[in-house]
BALUM-561754 format. One record per residue (C-alpha): residue in three letters; y, z, x. Coordinates in nm, 2 decimals. Layout:
BEGIN
<r: ALA; y: Y; z: Z; x: X>
...
//
This chain:
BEGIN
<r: UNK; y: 5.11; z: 10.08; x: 10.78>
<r: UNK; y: 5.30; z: 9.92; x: 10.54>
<r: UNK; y: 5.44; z: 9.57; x: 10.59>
<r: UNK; y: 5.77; z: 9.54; x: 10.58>
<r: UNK; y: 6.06; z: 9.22; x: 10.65>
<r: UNK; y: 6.33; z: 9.33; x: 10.91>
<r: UNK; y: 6.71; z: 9.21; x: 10.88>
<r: UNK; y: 6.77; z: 9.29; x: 11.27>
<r: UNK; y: 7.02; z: 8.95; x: 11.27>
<r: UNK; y: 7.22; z: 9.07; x: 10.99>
<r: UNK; y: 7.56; z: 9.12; x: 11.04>
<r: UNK; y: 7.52; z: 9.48; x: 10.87>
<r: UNK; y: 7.26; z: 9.58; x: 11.17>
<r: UNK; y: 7.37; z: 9.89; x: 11.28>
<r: UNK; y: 7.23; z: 9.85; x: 11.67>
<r: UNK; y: 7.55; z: 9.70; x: 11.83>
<r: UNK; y: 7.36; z: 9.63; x: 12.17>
<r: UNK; y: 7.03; z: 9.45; x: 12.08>
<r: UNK; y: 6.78; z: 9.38; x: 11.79>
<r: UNK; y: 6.60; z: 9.65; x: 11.65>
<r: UNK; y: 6.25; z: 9.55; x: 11.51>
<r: UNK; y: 6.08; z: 9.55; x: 11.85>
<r: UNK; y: 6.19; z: 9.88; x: 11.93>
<r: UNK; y: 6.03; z: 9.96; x: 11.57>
<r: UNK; y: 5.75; z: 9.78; x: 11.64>
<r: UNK; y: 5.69; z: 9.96; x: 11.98>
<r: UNK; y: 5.74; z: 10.32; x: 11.82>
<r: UNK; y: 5.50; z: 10.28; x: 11.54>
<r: UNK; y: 5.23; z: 10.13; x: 11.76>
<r: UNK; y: 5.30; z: 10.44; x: 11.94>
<r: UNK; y: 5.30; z: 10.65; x: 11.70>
<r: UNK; y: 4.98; z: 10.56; x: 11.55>
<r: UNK; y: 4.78; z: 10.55; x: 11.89>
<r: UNK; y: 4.90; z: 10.89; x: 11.97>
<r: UNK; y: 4.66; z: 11.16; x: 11.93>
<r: UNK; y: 4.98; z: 11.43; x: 11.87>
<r: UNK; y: 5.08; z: 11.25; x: 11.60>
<r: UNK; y: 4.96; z: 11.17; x: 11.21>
<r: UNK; y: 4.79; z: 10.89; x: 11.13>
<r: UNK; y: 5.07; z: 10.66; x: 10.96>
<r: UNK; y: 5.46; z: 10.64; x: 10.93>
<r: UNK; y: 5.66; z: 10.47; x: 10.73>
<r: UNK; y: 5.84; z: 10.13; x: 10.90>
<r: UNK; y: 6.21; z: 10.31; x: 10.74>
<r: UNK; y: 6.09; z: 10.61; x: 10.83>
<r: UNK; y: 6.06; z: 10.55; x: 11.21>
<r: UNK; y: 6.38; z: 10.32; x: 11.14>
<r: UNK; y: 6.58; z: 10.65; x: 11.07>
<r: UNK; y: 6.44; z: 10.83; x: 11.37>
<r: UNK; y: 6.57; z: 10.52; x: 11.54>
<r: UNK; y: 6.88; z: 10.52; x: 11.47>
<r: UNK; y: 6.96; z: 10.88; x: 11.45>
<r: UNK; y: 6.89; z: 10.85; x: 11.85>
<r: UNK; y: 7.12; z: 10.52; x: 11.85>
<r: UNK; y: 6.83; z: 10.28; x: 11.95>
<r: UNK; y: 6.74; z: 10.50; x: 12.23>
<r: UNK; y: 6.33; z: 10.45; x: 12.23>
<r: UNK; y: 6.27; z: 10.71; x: 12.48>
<r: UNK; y: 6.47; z: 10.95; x: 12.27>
<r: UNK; y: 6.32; z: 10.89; x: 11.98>
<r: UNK; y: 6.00; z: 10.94; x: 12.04>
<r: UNK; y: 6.10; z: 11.32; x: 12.21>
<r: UNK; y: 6.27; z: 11.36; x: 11.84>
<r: UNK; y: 5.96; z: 11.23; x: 11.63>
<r: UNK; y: 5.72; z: 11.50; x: 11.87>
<r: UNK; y: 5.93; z: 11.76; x: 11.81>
<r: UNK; y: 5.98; z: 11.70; x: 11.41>
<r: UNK; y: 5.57; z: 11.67; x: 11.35>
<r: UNK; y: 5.50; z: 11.93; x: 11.63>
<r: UNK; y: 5.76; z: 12.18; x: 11.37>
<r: UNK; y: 5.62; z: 12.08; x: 11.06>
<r: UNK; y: 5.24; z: 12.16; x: 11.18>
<r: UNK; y: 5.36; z: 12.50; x: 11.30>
<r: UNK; y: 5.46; z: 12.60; x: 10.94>
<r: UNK; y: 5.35; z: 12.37; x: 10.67>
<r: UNK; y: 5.40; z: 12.67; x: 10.43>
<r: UNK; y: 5.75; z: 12.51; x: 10.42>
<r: UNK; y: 5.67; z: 12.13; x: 10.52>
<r: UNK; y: 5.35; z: 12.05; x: 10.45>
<r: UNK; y: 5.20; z: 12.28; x: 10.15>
<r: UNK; y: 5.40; z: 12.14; x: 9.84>
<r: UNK; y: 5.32; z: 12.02; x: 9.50>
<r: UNK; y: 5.62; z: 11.99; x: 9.26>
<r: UNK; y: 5.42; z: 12.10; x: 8.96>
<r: UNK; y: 5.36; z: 12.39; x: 9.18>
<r: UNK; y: 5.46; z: 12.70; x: 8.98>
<r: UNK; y: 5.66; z: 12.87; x: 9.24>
<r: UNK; y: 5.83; z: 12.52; x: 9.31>
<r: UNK; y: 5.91; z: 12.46; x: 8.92>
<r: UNK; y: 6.11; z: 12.79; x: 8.99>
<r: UNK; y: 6.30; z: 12.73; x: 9.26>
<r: UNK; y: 6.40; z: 12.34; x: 9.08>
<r: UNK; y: 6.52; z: 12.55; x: 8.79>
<r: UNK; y: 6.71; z: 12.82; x: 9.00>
<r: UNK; y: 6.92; z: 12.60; x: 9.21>
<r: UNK; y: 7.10; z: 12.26; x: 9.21>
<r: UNK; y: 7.03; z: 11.99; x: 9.51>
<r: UNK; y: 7.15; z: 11.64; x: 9.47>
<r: UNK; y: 7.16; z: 11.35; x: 9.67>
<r: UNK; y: 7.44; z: 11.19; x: 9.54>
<r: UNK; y: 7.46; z: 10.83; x: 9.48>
<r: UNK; y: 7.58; z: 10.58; x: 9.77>
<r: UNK; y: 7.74; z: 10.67; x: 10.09>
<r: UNK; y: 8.07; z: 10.74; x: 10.19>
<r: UNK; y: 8.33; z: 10.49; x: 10.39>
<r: UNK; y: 8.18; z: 10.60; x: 10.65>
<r: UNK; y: 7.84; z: 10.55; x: 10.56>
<r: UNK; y: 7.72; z: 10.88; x: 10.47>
<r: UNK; y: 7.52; z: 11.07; x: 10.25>
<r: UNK; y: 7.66; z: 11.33; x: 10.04>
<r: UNK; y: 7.39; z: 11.65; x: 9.96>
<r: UNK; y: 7.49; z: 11.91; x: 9.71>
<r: UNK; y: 7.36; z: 12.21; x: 9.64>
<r: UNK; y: 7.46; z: 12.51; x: 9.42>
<r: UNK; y: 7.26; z: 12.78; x: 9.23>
<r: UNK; y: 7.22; z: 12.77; x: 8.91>
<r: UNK; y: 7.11; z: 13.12; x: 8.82>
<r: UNK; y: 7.30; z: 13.36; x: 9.02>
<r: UNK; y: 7.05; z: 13.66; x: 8.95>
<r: UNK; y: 6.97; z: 13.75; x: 9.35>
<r: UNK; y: 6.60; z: 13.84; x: 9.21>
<r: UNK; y: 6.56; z: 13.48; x: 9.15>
<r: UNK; y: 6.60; z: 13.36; x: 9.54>
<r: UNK; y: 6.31; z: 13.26; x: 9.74>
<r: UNK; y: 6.39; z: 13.12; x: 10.10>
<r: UNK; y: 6.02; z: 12.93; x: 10.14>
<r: UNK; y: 6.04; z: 12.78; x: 9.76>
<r: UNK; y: 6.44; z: 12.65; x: 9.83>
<r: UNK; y: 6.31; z: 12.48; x: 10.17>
<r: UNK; y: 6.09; z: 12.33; x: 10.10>
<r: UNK; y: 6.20; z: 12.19; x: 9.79>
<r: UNK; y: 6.52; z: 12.04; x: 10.04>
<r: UNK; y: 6.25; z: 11.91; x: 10.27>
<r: UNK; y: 6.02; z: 11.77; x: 9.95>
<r: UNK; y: 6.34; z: 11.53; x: 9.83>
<r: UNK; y: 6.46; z: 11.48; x: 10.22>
<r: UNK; y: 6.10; z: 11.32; x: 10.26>
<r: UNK; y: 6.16; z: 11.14; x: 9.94>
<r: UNK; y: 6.47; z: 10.99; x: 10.03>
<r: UNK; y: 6.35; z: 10.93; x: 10.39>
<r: UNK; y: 6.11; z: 10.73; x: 10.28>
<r: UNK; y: 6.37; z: 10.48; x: 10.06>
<r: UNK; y: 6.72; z: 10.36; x: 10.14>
<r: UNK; y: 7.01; z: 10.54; x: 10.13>
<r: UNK; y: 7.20; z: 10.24; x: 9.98>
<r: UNK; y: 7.02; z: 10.18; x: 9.60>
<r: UNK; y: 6.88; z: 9.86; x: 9.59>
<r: UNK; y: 6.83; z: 9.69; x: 9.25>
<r: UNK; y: 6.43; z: 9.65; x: 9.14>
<r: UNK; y: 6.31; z: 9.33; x: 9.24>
<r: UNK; y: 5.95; z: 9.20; x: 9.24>
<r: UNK; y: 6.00; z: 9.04; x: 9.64>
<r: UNK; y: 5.91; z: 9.32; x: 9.92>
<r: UNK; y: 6.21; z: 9.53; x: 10.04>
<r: UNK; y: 6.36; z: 9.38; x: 10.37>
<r: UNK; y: 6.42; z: 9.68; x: 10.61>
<r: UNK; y: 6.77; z: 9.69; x: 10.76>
<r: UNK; y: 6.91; z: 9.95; x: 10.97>
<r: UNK; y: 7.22; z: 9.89; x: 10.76>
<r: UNK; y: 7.09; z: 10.05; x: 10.46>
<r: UNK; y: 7.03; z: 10.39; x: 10.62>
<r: UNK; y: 7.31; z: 10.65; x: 10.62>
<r: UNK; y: 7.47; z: 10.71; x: 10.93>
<r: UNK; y: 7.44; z: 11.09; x: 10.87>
<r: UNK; y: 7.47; z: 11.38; x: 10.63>
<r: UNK; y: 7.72; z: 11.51; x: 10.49>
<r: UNK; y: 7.68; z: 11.86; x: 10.31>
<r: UNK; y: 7.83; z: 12.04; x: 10.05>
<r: UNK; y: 7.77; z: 12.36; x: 9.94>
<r: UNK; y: 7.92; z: 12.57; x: 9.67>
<r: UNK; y: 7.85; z: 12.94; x: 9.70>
<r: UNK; y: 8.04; z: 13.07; x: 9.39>
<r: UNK; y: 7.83; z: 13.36; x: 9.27>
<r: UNK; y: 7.71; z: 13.39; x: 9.58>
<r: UNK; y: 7.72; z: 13.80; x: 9.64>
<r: UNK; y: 7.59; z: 14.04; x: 9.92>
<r: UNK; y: 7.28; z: 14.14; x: 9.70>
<r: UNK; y: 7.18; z: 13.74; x: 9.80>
<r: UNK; y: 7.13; z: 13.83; x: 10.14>
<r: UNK; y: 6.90; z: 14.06; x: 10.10>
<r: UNK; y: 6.67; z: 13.80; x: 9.94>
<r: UNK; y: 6.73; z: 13.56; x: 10.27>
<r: UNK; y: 6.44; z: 13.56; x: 10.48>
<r: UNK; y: 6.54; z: 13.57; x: 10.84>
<r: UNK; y: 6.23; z: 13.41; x: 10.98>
<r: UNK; y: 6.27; z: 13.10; x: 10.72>
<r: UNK; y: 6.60; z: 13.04; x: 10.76>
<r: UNK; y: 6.55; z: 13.04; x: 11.16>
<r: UNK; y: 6.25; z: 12.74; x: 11.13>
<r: UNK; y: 6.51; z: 12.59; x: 10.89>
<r: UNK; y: 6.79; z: 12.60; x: 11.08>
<r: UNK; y: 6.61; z: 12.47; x: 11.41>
<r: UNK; y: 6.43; z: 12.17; x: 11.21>
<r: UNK; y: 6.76; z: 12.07; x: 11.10>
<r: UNK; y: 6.96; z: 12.06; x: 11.39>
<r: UNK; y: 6.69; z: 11.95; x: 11.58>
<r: UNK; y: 6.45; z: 11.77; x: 11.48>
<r: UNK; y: 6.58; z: 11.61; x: 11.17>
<r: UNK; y: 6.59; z: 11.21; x: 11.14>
<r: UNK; y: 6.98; z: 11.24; x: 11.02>
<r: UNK; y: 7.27; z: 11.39; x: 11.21>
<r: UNK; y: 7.44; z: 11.64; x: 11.02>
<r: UNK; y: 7.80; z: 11.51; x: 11.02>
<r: UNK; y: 8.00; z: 11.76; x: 10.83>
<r: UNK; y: 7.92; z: 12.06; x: 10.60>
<r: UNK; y: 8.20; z: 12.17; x: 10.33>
<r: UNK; y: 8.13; z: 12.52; x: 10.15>
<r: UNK; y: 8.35; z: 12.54; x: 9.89>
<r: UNK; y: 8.46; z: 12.87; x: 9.66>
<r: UNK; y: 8.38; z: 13.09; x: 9.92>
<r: UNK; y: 8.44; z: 13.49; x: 9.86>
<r: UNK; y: 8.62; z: 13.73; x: 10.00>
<r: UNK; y: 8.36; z: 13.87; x: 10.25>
<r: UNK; y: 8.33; z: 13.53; x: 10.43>
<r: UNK; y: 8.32; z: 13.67; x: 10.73>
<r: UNK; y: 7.98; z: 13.87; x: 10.67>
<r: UNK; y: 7.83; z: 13.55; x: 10.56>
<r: UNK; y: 7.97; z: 13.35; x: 10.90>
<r: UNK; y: 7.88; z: 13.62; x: 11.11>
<r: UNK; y: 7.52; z: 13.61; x: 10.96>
<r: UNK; y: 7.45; z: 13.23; x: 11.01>
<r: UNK; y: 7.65; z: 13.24; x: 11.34>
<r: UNK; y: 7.32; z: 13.36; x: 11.49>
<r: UNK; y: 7.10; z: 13.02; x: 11.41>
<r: UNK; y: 7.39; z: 12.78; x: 11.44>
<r: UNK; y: 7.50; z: 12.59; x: 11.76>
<r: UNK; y: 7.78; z: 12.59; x: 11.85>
<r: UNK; y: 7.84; z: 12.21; x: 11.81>
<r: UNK; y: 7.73; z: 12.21; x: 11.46>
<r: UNK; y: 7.95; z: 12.54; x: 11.39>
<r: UNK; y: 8.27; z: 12.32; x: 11.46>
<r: UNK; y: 8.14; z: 12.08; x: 11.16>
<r: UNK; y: 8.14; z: 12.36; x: 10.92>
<r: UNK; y: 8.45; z: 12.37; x: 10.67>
<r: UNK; y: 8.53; z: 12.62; x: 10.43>
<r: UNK; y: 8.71; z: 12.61; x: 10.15>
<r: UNK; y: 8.87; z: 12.88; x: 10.04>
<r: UNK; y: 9.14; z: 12.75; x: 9.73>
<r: UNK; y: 9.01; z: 12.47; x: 9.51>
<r: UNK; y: 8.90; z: 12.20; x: 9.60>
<r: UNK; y: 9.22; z: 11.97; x: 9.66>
<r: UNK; y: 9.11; z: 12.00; x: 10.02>
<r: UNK; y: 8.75; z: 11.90; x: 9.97>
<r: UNK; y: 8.92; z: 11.56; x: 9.78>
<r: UNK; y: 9.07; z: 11.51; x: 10.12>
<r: UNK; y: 8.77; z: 11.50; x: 10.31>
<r: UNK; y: 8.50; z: 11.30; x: 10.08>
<r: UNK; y: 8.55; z: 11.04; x: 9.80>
<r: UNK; y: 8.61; z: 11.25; x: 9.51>
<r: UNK; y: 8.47; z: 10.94; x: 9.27>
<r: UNK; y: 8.10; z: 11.03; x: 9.47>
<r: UNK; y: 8.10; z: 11.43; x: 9.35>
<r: UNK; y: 7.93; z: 11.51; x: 8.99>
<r: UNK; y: 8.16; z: 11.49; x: 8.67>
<r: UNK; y: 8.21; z: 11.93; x: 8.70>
<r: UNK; y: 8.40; z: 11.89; x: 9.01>
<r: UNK; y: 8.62; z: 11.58; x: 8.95>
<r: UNK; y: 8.38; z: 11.32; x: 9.01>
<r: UNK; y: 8.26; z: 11.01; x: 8.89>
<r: UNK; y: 7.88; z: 11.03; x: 8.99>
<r: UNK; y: 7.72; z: 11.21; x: 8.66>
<r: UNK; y: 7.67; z: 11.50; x: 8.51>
<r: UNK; y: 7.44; z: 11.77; x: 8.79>
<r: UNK; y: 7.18; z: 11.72; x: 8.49>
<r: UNK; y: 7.16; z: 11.41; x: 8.55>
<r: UNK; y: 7.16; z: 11.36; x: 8.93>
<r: UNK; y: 6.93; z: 11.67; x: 8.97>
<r: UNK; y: 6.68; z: 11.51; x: 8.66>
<r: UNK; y: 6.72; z: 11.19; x: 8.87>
<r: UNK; y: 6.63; z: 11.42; x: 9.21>
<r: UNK; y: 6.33; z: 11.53; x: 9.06>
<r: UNK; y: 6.19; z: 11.23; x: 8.96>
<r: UNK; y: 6.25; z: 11.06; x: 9.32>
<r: UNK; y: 5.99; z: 11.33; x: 9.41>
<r: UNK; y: 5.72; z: 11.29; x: 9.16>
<r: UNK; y: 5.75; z: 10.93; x: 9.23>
<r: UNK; y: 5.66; z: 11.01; x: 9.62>
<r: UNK; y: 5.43; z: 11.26; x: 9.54>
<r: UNK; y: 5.13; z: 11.12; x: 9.65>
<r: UNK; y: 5.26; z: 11.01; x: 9.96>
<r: UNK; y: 5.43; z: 11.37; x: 10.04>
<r: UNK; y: 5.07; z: 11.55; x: 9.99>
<r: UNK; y: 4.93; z: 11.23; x: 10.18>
<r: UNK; y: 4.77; z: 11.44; x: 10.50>
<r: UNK; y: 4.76; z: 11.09; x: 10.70>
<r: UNK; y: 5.18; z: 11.10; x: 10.70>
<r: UNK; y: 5.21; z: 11.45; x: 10.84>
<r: UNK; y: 4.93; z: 11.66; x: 10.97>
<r: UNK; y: 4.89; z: 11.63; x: 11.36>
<r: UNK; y: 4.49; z: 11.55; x: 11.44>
<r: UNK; y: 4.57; z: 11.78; x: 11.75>
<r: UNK; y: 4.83; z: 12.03; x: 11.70>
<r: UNK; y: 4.72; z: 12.19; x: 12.06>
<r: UNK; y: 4.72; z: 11.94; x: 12.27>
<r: UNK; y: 5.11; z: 11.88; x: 12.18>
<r: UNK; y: 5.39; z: 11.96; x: 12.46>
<r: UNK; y: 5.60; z: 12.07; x: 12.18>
<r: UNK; y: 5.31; z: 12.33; x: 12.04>
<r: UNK; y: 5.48; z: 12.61; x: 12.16>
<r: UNK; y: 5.82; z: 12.58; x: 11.90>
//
């Protein structure tokens, strides 16, 4: 385990009730004594899980069993990755994800995504997970809130971590041919891990220049959404005046009003967050369970 200062006294600390750090303390010696569990976490890791369950140990540790237990049951999508893979170096060039800088008033993160090529052929539901699970992992494992390079050790503060997701996905191009490229099966173990078992709550998701046939793609997702997390959804359907009312428009990439950079650059930028963790994402002591079978969540 890494060593890392706490800022649980600051006034930033998002736990309004009590000090975190021995609640952090408590889950990581947890975590690393449990034989259903890898061997190591990272301390902001485990800090996210924290406060995605507002502080709520218990809680937390149902959460972190459930997101291992998931990723052990299909590490084609979590687990099996190398960026220089070939079949990964296709799906970075065939579609945009960015994290954008900073977080909203709120203290969110924005995520982007787009495609870039709109030939259906091109799609691959595994590749275009696990490449959003490859940066997730990446940024998981950093703070939300940049921090300039110093040579002193990163203090951890719960303040730094985004208070959620927000997502924002364009599906201009998007045609019915795509969905015959969707696999069902991935998109289901997707769909679950993120509303479930993901260390961020998913706050809002904004789809933006959405077709005609909206319908057919609503009634497709409707399926693997619940219904809590279909109320976030927003689609627009004319422009994006409406998506300005909702998120800082200065946070989106210069093609859609912004101020953030060019999708070049925040995708190149992307990328390179993940080559710079890549030794910790294919690091088998951060995510394979020693004893997949023993675990009460197995059966997911």
């Amino acid at each position: 385990m890494d060593t890392v200062k706490s800022a649980d006294t600051d006034a930033g600390s998002g736990d309004p009730d009590t000090a975190w750090s021995g609640k952090l303390a408590e889950l990581i010696a947890w975590f690393e004594s449990s034989p259903n569990l890898p061997e190591k976490i990272e301390p902001i890791v485990m800090l996210r899980f924290l406060k995605c369950m507002a502080y709520d140990v218990e809680k937390t540790k149902s959460l972190v069993e459930l997101n291992y237990s998931m990723r052990n049951k299909h590490p084609h999508l979590f687990m099996d990755r190398n960026i220089e893979d070939e079949m990964t170096a296709k799906g970075l060039k065939v579609s945009d994800l960015l994290l954008l800088p900073g977080l909203t008033p709120e203290g969110n993160k924005l995520i982007f995504f787009r495609m870039a090529d709109m030939d259906p052929h091109t799609r691959n539901s595994v590749e275009e997970t696990k490449i959003f699970y490859m940066m997730s992992d990446a940024r998981f494992a950093m703070p939300d809130v940049e921090k300039k390079a110093s040579g002193d050790d990163y203090v951890l503060n719960d303040a730094d971590i985004a208070v959620g997701d927000v997502q924002i996905v364009d599906i201009e191009g998007y045609t019915l041919r795509h969905l015959a490229y969707v696999s069902i099966f991935v998109l289901r173990i997707h769909m679950k891990f993120l509303q479930e078992a993901y260390p961020s709550r998913l706050k809002t998701m904004h789809v933006i220049n959405c077709p005609s046939y909206l319908d057919r793609l609503i009634s497709m997702m409707s399926p693997f959404l619940r219904e809590e997390v279909r109320k976030m959804i927003k689609y627009h359907t004319e422009g994006l005046e409406s998506l300005y009312e909702e998120v800082p428009r200065d946070m989106l990439p210069d093609e859609y009003g912004g101020k953030a950079g060019s999708i070049a650059e925040l995708k190149e930028k992307g990328i390179q967050s993940i080559r710079n963790k890549s030794s910790y994402l294919t690091d088998e002591r951060y995510w394979k369970v020693g004893s997949q079978s023993k675990s009460r969540w197995s059966w997911f």
